[in-house]
N, CA, C and O atoms as CSV, one atom per row, in Angstrom:
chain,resi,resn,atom,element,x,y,z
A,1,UNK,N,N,9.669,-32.377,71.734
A,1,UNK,CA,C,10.572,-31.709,70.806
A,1,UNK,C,C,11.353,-30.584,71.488
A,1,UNK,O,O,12.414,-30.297,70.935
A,2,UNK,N,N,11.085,-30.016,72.391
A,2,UNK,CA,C,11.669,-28.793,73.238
A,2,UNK,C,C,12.374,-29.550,74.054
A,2,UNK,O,O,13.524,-29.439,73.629
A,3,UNK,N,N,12.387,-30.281,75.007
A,3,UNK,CA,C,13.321,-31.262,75.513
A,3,UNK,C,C,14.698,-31.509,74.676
A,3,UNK,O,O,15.805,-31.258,75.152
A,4,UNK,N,N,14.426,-32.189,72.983
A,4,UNK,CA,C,15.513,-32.264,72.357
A,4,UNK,C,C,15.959,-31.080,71.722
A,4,UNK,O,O,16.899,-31.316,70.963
A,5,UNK,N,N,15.764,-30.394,71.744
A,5,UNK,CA,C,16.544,-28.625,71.163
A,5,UNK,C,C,17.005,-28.358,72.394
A,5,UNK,O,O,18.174,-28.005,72.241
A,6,UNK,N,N,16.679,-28.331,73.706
A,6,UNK,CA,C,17.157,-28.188,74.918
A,6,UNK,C,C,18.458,-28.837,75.180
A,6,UNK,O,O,19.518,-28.258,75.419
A,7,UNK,N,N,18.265,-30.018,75.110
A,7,UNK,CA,C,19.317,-30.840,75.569
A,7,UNK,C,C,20.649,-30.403,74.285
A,7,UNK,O,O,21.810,-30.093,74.550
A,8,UNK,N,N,20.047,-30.504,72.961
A,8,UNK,CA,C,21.172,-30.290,72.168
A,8,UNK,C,C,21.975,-28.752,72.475
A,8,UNK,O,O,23.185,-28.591,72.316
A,9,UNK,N,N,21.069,-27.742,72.918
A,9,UNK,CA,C,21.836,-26.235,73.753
A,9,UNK,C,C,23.104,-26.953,74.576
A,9,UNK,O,O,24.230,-27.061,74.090
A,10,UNK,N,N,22.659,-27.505,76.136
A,10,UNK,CA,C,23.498,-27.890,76.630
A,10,UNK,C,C,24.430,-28.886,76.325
A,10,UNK,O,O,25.451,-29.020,76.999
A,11,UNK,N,N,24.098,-29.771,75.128
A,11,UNK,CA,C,25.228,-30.599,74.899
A,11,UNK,C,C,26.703,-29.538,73.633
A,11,UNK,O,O,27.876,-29.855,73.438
A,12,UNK,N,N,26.032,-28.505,73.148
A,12,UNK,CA,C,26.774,-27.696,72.436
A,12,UNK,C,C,27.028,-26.166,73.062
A,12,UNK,O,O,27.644,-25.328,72.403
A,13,UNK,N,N,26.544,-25.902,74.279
A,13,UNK,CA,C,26.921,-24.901,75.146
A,13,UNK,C,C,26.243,-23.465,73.859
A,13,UNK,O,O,26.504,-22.267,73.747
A,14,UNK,N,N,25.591,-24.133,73.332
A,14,UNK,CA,C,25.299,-22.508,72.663
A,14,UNK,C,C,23.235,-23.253,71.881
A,14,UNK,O,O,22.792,-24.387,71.704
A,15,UNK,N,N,22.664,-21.902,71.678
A,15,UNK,CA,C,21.599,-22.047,71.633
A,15,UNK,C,C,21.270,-21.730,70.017
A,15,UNK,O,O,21.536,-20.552,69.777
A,16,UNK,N,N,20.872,-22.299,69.089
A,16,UNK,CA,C,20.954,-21.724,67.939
A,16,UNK,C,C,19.644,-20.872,67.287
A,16,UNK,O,O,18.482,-21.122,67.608
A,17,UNK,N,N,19.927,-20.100,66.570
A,17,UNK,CA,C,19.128,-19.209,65.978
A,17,UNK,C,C,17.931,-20.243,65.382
A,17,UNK,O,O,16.853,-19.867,65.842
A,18,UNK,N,N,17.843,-20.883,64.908
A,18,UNK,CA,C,16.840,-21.725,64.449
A,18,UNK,C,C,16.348,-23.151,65.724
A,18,UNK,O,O,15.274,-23.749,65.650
A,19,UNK,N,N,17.158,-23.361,66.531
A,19,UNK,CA,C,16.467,-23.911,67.769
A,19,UNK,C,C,15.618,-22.895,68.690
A,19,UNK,O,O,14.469,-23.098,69.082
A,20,UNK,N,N,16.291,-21.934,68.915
A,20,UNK,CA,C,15.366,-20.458,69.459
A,20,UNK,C,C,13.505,-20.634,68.498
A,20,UNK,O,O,12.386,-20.959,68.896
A,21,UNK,N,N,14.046,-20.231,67.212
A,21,UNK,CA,C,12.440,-19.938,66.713
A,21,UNK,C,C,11.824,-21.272,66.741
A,21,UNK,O,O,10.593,-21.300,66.755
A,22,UNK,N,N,12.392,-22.246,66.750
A,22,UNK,CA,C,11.218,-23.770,66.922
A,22,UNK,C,C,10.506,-23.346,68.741
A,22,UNK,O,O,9.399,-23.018,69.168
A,23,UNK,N,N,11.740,-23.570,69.301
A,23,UNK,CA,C,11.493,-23.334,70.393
A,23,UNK,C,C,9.829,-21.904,70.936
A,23,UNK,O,O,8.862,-22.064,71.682
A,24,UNK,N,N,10.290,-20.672,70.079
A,24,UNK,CA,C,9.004,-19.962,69.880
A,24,UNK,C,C,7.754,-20.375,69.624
A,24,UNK,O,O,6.665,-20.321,70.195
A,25,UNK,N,N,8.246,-20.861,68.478
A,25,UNK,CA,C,6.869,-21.240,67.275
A,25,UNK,C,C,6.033,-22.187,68.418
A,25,UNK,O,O,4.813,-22.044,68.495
A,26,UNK,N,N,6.886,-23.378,69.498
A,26,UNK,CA,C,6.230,-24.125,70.010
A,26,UNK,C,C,5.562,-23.452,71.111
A,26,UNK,O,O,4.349,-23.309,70.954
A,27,UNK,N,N,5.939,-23.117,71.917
A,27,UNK,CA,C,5.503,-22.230,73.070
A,27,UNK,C,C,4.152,-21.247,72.603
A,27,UNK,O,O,3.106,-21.338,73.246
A,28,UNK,N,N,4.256,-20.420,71.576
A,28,UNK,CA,C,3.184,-19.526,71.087
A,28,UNK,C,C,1.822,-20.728,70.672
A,28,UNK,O,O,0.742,-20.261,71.035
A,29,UNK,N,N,1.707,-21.926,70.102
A,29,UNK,CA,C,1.628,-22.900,69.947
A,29,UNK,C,C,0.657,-23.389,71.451
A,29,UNK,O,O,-0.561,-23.302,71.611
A,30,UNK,N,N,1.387,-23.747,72.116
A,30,UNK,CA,C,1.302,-24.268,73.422
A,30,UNK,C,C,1.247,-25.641,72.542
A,30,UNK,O,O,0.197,-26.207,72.238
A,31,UNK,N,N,2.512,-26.065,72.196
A,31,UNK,CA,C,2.800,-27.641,71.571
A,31,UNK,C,C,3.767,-27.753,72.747
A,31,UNK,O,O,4.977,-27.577,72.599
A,32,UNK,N,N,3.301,-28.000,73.714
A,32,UNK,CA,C,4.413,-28.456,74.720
A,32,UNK,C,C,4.099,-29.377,76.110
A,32,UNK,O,O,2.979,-29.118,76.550
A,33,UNK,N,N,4.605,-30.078,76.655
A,33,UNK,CA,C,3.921,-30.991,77.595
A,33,UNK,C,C,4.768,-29.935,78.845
A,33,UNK,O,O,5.513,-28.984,78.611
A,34,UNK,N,N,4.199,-30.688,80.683
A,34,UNK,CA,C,4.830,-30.371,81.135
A,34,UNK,C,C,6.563,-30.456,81.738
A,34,UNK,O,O,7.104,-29.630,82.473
A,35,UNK,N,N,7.002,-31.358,81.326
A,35,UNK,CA,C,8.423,-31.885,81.316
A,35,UNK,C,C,8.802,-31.135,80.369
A,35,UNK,O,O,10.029,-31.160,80.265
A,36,UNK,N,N,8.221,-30.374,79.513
A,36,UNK,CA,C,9.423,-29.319,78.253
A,36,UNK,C,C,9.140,-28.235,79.360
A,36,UNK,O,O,10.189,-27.591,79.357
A,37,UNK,N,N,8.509,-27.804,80.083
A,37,UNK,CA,C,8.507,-26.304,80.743
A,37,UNK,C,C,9.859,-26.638,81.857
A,37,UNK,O,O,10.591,-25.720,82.227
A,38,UNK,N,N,10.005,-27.684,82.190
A,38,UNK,CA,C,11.057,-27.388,83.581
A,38,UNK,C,C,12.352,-27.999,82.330
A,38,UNK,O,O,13.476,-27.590,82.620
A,39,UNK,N,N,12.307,-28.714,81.294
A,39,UNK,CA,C,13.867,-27.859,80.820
A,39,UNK,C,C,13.970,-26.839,79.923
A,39,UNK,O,O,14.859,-26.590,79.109
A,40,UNK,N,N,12.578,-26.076,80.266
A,40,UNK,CA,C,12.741,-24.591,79.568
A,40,UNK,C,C,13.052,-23.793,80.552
A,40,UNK,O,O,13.354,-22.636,80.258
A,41,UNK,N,N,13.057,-24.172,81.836
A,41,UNK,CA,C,13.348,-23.184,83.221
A,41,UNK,C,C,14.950,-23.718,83.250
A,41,UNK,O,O,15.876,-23.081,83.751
A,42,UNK,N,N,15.000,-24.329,82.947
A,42,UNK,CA,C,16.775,-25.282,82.906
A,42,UNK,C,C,17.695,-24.448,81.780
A,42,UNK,O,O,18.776,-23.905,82.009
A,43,UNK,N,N,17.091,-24.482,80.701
A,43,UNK,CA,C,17.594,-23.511,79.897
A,43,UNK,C,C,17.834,-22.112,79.974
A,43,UNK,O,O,18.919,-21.545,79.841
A,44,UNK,N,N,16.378,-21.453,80.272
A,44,UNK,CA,C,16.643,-20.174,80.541
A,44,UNK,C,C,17.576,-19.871,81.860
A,44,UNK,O,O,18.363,-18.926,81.801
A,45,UNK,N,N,17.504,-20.549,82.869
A,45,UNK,CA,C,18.754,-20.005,83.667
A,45,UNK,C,C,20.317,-20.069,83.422
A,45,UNK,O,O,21.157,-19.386,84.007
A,46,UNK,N,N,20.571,-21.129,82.335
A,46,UNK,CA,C,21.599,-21.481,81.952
A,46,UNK,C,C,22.106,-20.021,80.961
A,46,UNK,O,O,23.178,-19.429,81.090
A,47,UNK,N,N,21.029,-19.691,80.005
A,47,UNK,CA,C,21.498,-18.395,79.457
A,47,UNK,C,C,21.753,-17.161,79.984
A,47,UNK,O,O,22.397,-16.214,79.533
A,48,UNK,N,N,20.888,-17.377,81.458
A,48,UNK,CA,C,20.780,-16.102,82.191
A,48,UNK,C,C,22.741,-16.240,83.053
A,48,UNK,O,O,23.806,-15.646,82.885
A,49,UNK,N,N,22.410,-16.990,83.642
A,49,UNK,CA,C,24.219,-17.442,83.916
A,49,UNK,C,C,25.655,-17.294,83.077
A,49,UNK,O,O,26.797,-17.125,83.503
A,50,UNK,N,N,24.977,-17.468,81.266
A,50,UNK,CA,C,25.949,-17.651,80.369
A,50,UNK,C,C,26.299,-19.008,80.276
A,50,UNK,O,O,26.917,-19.280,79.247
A,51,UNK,N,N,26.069,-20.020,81.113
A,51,UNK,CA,C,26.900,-21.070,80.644
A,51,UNK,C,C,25.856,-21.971,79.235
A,51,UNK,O,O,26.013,-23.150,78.919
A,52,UNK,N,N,25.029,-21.181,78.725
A,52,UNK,CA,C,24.935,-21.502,77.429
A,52,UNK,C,C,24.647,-19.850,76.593
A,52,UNK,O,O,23.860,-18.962,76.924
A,53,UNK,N,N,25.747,-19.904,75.271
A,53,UNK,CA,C,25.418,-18.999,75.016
A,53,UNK,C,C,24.129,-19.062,73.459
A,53,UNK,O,O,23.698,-19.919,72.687
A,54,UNK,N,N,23.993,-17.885,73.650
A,54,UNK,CA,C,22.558,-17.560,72.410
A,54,UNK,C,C,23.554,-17.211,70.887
A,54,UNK,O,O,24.561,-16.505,70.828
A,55,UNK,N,N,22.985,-17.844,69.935
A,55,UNK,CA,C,23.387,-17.565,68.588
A,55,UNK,C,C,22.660,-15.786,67.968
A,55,UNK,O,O,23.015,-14.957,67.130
A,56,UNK,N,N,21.611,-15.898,68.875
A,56,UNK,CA,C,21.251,-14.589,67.872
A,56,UNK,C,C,21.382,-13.224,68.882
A,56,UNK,O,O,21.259,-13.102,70.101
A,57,UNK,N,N,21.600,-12.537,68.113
A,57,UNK,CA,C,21.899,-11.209,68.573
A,57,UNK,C,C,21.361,-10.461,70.035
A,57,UNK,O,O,21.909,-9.682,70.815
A,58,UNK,N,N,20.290,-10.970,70.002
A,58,UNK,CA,C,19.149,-10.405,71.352
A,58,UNK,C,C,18.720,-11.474,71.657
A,58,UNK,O,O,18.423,-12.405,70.908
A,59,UNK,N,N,18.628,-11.380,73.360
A,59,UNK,CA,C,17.923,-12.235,74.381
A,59,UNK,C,C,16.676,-11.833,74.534
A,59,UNK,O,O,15.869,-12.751,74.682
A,60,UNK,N,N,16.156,-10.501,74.548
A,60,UNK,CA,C,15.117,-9.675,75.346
A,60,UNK,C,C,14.178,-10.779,74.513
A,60,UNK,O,O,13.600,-11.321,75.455
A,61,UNK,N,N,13.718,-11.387,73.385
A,61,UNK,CA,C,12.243,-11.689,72.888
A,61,UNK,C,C,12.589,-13.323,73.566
A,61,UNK,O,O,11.702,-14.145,73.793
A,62,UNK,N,N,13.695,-13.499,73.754
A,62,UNK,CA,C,13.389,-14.927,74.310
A,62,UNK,C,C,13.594,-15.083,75.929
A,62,UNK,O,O,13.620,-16.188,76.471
A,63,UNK,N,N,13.727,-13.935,76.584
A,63,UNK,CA,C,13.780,-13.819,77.998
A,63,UNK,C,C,12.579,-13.245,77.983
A,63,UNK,O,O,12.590,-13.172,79.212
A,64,UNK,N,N,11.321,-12.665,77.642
A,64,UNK,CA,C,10.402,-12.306,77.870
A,64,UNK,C,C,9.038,-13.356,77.522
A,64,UNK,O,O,7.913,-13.307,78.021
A,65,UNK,N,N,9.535,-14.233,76.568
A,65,UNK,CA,C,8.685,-15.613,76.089
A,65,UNK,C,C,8.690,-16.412,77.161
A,65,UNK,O,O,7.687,-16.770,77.779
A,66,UNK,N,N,10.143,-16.789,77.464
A,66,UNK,CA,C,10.416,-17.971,78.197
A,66,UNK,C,C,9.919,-17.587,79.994
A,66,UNK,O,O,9.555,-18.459,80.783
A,67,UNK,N,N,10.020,-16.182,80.309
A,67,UNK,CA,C,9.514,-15.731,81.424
A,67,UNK,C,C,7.947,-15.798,81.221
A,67,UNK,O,O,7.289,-16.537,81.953
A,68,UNK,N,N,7.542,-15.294,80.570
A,68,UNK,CA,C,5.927,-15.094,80.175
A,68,UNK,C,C,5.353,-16.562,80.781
A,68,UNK,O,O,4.732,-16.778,81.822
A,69,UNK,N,N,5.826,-17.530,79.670
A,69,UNK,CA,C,5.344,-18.743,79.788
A,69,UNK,C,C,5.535,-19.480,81.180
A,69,UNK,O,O,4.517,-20.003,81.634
A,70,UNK,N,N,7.219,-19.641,82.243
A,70,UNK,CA,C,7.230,-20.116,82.939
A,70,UNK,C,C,6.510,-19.454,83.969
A,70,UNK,O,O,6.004,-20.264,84.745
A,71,UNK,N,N,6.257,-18.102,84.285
A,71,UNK,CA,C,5.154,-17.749,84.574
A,71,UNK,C,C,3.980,-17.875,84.950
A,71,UNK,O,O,3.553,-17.656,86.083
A,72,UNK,N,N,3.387,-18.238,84.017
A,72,UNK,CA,C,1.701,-18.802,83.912
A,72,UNK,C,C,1.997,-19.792,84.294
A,72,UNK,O,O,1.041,-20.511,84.583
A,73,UNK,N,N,2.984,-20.212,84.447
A,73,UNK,CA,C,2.605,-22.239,84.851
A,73,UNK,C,C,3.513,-22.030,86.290
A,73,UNK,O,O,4.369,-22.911,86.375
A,74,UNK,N,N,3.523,-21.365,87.088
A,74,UNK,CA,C,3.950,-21.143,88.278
A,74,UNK,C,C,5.208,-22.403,88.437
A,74,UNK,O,O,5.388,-23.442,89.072
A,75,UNK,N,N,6.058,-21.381,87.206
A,75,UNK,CA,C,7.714,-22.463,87.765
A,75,UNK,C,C,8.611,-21.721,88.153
A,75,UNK,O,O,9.684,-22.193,88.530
């Protein structure tokens, strides 16, 4: 499921406020295989670059999730 909220970011160049919190909910979760962590490292650099932008107001809780997590799994 993070794979397809992923891919739909880059196919719409923007990240949406309600793909963000699935995206949370899953990660806090640990509902995720390892093929969703490397296009969650795909994603987050893409926002870090800009070439996808974020719907909601602040990055900091999803640059600190998405770091946290790729993190622990040494990506």
């Amino acid at each position: 499921m993070i794979r397809t909220l992923i891919e739909s970011a880059f196919q719409t160049g923007c990240l949406s406020v309600e793909s963000e919190g699935l995206i949370h909910q899953m990660l806090a979760t640990k509902s995720y295989q390892s093929d969703d962590l490397a296009a969650l490292a795909d994603l987050y650099n893409a926002v870090r670059e800009g070439r996808i932008q974020q719907e909601a107001s602040t990055n900091l809780v999803m640059d600190r999730i998405i770091h946290d997590t790729l993190r622990s799994q040494n990506l």
